[in-house]
C-alpha positions in Angstrom: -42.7 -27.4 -39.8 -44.3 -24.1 -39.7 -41.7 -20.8 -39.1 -41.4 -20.2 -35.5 -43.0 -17.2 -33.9 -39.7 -15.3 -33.2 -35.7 -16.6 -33.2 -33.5 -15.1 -30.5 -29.7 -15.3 -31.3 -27.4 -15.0 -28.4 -24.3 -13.8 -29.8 -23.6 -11.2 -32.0 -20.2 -13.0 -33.5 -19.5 -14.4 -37.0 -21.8 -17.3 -35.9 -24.7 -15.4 -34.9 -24.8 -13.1 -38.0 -24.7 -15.7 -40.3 -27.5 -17.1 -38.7 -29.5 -14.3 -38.5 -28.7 -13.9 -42.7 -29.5 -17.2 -43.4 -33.1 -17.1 -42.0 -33.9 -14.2 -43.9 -32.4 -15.6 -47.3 -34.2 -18.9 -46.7 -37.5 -16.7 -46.2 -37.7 -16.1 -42.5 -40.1 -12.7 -42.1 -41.0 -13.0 -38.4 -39.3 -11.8 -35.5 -35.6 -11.7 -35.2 -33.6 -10.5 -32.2 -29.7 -10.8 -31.8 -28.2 -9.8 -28.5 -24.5 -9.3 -28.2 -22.5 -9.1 -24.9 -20.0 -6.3 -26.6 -21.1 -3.1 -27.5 -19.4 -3.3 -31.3 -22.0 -4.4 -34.4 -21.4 -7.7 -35.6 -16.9 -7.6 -36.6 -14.3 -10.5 -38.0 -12.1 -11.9 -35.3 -9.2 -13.3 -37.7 -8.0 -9.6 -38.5 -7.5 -8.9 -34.6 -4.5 -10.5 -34.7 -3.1 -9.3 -37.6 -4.3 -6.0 -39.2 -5.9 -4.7 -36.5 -3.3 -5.4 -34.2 -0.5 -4.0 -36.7 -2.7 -0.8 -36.8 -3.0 -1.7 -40.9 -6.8 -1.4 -40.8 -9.0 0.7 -38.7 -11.6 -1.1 -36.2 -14.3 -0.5 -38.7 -13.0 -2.1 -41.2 -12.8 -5.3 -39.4 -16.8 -4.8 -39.5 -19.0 -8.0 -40.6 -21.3 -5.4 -42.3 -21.6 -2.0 -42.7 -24.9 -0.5 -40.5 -27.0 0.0 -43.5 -26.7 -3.7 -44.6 -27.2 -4.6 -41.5 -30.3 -2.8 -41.2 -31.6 -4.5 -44.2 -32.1 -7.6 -41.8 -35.2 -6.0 -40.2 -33.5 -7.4 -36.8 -33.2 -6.1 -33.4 -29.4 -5.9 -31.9 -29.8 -5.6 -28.3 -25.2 -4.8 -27.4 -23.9 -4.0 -25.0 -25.8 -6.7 -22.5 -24.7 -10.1 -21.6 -27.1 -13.6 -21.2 -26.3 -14.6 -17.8 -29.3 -17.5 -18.2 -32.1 -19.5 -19.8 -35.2 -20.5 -19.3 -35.2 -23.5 -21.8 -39.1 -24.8 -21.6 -40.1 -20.7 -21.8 -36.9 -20.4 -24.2 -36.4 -17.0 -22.2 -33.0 -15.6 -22.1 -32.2 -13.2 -19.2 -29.8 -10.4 -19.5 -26.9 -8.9 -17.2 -29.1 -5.7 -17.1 -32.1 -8.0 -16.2 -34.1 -7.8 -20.0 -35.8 -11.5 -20.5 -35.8 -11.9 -24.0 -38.5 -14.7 -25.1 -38.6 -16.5 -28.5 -39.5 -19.9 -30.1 -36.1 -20.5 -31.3 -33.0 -19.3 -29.5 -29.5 -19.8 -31.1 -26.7 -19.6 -28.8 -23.6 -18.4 -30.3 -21.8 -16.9 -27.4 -18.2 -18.3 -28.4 -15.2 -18.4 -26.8 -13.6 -17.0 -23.7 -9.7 -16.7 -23.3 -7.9 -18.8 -20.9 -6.2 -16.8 -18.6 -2.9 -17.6 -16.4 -3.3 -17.3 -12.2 -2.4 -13.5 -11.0 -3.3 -12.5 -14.5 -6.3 -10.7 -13.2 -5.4 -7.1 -12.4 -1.9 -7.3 -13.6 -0.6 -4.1 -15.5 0.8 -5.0 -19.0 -0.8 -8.9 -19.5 -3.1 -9.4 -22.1 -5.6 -11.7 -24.1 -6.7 -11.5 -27.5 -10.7 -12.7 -28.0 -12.2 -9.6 -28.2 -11.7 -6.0 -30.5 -11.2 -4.0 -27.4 -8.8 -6.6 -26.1 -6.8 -5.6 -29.5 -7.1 -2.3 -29.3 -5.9 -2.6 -25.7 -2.5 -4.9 -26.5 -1.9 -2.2 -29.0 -1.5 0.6 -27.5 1.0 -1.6 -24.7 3.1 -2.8 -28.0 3.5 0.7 -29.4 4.3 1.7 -25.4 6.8 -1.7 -25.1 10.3 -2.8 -26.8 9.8 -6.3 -25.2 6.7 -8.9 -25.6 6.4 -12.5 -24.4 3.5 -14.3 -26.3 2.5 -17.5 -23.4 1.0 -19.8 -26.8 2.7 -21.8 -29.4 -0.9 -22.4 -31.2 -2.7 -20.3 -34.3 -3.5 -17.2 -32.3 -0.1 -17.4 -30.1 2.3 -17.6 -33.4 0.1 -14.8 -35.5 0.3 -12.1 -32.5 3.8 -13.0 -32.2 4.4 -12.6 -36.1 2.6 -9.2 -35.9 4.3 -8.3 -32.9 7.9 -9.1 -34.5 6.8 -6.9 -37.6 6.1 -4.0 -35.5 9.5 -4.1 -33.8 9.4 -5.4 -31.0 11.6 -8.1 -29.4 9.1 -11.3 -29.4 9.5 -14.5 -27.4 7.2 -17.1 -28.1 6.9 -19.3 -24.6 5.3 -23.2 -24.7 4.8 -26.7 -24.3 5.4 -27.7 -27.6 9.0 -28.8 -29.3 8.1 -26.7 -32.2 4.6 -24.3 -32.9 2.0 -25.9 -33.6 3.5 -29.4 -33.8 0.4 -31.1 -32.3 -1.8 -29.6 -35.1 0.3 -30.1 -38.0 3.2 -32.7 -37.5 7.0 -32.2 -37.2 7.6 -31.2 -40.7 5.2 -27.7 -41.0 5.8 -27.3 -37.6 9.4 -27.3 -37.9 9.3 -25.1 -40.8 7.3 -22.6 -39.0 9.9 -22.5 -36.1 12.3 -21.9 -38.8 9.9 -18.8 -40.3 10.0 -17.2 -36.7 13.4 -17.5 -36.1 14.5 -16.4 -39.0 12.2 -13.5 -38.8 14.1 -13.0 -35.2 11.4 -14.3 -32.6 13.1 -16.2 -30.0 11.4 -19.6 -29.5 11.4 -20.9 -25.7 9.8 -23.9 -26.4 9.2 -27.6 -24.4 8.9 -25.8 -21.5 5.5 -25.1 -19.5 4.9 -21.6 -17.9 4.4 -21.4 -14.5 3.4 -17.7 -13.5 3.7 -14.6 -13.8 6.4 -12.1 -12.4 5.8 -8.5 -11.5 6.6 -5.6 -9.6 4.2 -2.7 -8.2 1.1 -4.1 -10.2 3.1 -4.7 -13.7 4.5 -7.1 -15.2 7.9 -7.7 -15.6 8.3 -11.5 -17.2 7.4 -15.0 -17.7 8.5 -17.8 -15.4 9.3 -21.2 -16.6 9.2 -24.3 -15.4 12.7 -24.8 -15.7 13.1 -22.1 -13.0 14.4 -19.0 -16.0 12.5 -15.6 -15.9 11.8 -14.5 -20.0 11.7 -10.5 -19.0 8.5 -8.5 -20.8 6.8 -5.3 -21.2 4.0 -6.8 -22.5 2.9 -10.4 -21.7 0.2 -12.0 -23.9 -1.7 -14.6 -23.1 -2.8 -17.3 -25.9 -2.8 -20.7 -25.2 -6.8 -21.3 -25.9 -9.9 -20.6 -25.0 -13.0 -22.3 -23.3 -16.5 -22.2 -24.8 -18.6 -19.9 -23.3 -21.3 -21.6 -21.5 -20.7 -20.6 -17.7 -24.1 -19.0 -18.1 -26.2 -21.7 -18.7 -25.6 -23.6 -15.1 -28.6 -25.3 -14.3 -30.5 -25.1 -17.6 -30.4 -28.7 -18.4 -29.0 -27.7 -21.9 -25.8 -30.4 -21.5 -22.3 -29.1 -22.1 -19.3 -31.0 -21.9 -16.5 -29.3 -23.6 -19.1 -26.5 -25.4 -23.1 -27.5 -25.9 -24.1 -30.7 -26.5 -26.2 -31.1 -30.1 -27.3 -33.6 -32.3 -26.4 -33.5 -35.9 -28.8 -30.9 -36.5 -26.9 -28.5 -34.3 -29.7 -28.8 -31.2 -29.5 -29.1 -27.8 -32.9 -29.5 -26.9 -36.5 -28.5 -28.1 -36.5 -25.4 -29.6 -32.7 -24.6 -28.5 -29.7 -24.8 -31.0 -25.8 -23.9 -31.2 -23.5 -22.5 -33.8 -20.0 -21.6 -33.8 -17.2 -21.8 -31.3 -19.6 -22.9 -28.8 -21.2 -25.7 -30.7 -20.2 -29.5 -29.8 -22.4 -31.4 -32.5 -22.9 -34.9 -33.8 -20.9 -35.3 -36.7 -22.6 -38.0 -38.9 -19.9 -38.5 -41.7 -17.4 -39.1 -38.7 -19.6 -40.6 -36.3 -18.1 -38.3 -33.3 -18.9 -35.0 -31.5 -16.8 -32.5 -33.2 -16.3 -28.9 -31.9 -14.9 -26.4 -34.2 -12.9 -23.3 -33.6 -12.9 -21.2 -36.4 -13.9 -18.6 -38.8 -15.2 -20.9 -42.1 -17.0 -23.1 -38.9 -18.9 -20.4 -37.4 -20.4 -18.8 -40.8 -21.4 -22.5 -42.4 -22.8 -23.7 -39.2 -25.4 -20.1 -38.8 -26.5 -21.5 -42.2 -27.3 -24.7 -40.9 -28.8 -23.9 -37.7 -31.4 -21.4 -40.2 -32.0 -24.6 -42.2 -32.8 -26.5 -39.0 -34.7 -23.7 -37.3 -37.3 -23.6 -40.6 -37.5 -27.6 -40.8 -34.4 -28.5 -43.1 -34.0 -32.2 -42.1 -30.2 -31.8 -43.3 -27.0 -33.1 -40.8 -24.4 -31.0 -40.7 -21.0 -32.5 -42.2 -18.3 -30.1 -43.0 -14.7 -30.9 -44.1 -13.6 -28.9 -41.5 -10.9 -25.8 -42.5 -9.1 -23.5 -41.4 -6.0 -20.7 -42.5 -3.2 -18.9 -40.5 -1.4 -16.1 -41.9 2.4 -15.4 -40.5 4.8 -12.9 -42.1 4.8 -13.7 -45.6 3.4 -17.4 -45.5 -0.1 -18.6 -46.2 -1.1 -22.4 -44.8 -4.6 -23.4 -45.6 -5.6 -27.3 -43.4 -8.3 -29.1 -44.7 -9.6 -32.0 -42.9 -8.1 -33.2 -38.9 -4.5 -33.6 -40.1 -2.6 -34.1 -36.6 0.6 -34.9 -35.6 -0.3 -38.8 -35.1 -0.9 -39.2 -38.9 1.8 -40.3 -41.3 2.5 -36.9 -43.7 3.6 -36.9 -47.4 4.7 -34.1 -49.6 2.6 -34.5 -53.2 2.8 -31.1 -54.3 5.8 -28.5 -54.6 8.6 -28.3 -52.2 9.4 -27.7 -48.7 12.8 -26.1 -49.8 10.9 -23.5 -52.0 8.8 -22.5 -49.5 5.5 -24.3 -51.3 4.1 -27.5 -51.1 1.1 -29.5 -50.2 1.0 -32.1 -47.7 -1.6 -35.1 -47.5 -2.2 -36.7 -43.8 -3.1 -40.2 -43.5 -4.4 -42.8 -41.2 -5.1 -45.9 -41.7 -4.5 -45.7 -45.6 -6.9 -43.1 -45.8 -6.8 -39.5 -46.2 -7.9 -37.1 -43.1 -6.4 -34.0 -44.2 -4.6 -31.6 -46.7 -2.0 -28.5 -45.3 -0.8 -26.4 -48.2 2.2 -24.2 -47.5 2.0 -21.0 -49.6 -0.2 -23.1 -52.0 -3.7 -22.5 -51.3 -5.9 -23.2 -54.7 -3.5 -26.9 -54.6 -4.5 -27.6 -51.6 -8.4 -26.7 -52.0 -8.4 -28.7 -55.2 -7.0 -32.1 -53.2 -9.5 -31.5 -50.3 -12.1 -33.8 -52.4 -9.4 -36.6 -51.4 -10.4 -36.4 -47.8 -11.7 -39.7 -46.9 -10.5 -41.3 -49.7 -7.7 -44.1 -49.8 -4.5 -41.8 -49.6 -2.3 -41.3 -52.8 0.4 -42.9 -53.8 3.7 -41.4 -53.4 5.0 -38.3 -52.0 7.8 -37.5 -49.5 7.7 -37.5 -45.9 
């Protein structure tokens, strides 16, 4: 396959970038646009809800690259101006301020947008946490507040609420769940994580599903539960997940269905690919569409979308991965653990605050969680999809 005459990436994320690198390392010369719906160069999301947040780095520092690497690239960033839709068989995208943008190839890496409660909209003091300036916003309401309520027992709702708690506020964590994260990881991590909050003073309203929002004169004022209680706030934030962005391709004929449809090359139609967040792709090791939301994801994928773009007949079969870091402990999944599989300790110790955990179904291993023992855990990812080891505690 000859290099196409131009590659459009929508999406100036983690996804997009890497994309964008990888055609030029794999010796793409033409044309390169990437268009960006925020006004901020290429940045890292993971540190939003940590350094950021805790005011420990500046904004810039969260930064992909700095401007004179990027502009190494020889590629046009177009921020600042949304795709609101595409022209698939003229693989034109058209922007909010009414550019068409035309290409051979064009990459969609739009991501993720937050999931919001109703009333939200408009409210004083009630936040999400996708973007920088959605940071930089919640900030300045912490450093205003004494009293937070984080509506999310998932990664992002536990890590805002661990930063929160170590800038002194009052934290309540509010959710479904019995304990955070228990869906993800099992009763055992999940436990021990309720245990790391509480001890680090966040109150934990869990098992309970949030209705609403209460206010008075356009600002919040708390969190109502199911259960009929009112969890008072200063700041609400809102974190439990987020839906790929894809509202702007109605009536494309790309198909979506819980992000963009592709086939193991990470395509969606001729000419038309998907990285990142946004990307629902045929997984061939697993045999099943697999969507990924994370950080590791989004920069391996851009490399294999290049490699597809420029004729690289290779699927794309991660071991998925991902890390969370809350107060002072590090956990690093490998794999789909989940709380349906049967969990064993075979490294460390749960008491000591370090272990590794192996997850298992069906005598074989899907994943590896290590707690505070990261290069343990990398090493017994190679297990994955292996018949599970022998011993361990549950």
């Amino acid at each position: 396959m000859n290099a196409p005459d131009g590659v459009l990436v929508v999406g100036a994320s983690a996804a997009g970038l890497s994309t964008a690198e990888a055609l030029r390392r794999k010796g793409y010369r033409g044309p390169l646009t990437v268009l960006g719906a925020e006004r901020h160069l290429p940045y890292d999301r993971p540190p939003l809800s940590k350094q950021v947040l805790a005011g420990t780095w500046t904004p810039d520092r969260a930064r992909l690259r700095p401007p004179d690497i990027l502009s190494t690239l020889d590629a046009t960033f177009v921020l600042g101006d949304a795709a609101v839709g595409l022209d698939v068989p003229a693989r034109t995208v058209r922007t909010a301020s009414g550019q068409e943008l035309t290409a051979e190839a064009v990459v969609v890496a739009t991501g993720l947008r937050a999931r919001t409660l109703p009333g939200q909209d408009g409210l004083a003091g009630v936040h999400v946490l996708r973007t920088l300036d959605d940071t930089l916003a919640l900030r300045e309401d912490l450093l205003a507040g004494s009293r937070v309520v984080v509506v999310g027992d998932g990664v992002l709702g536990t890590e805002i609420a661990a930063t929160a708690r170590v800038m002194g506020l009052a934290v309540t964590i509010a959710g479904p769940q019995r304990a955070p994260l228990a869906y993800q990881f099992g009763a055992l991590p999940a436990r021990l994580l309720a245990d790391l909050h509480t001890s680090n003073g966040v109150d934990l309203r869990l098992g309970s599903g949030v209705t609403g929002l209460a206010s008075h004169e356009g600002r919040v004022t708390g969190v109502c539960l199911e259960t009929g209680e009112v969890l008072p706030a200063d700041v609400v934030v809102v974190a439990f997940g987020a839906a790929p962005a894809v509202d702007w391709l109605a009536g494309s004929g790309v198909p979506r269905d819980n992000g963009i449809v592709c086939d193991s090359r990470c395509r969606a139609a001729d000419g038309i690919y998907a990285a990142g967040d946004v990307a629902r792709w045929h997984h061939e090791t697993l045999d099943a569409l697999m969507r990924l939301e994370n950080r590791t994801n989004a920069a391996e994928q851009g490399v294999a979308v290049a490699g597809a773009i420029l004729g690289e007949d290779e699927p794309y079969t991660p071991v998925p991965y991902f890390w969370t870091d809350q107060f002072d402990v590090k956990i690093q999944v490998h794999g789909v653990p989940g709380a349906g599989a049967e969990m064993s300790v075979v490294d460390g110790d749960p008491a000591g605050d370090r272990f590794v955990a192996t997850y298992r179904q069906d005598g074989v291993v899907t994943g590896v969680l290590g707690w505070n023992m990261a290069k343990q855990a990398r090493l017994l990812r190679q297990e994955i999809g292996k018949p599970a080891l022998v011993g361990g505690k549950s």
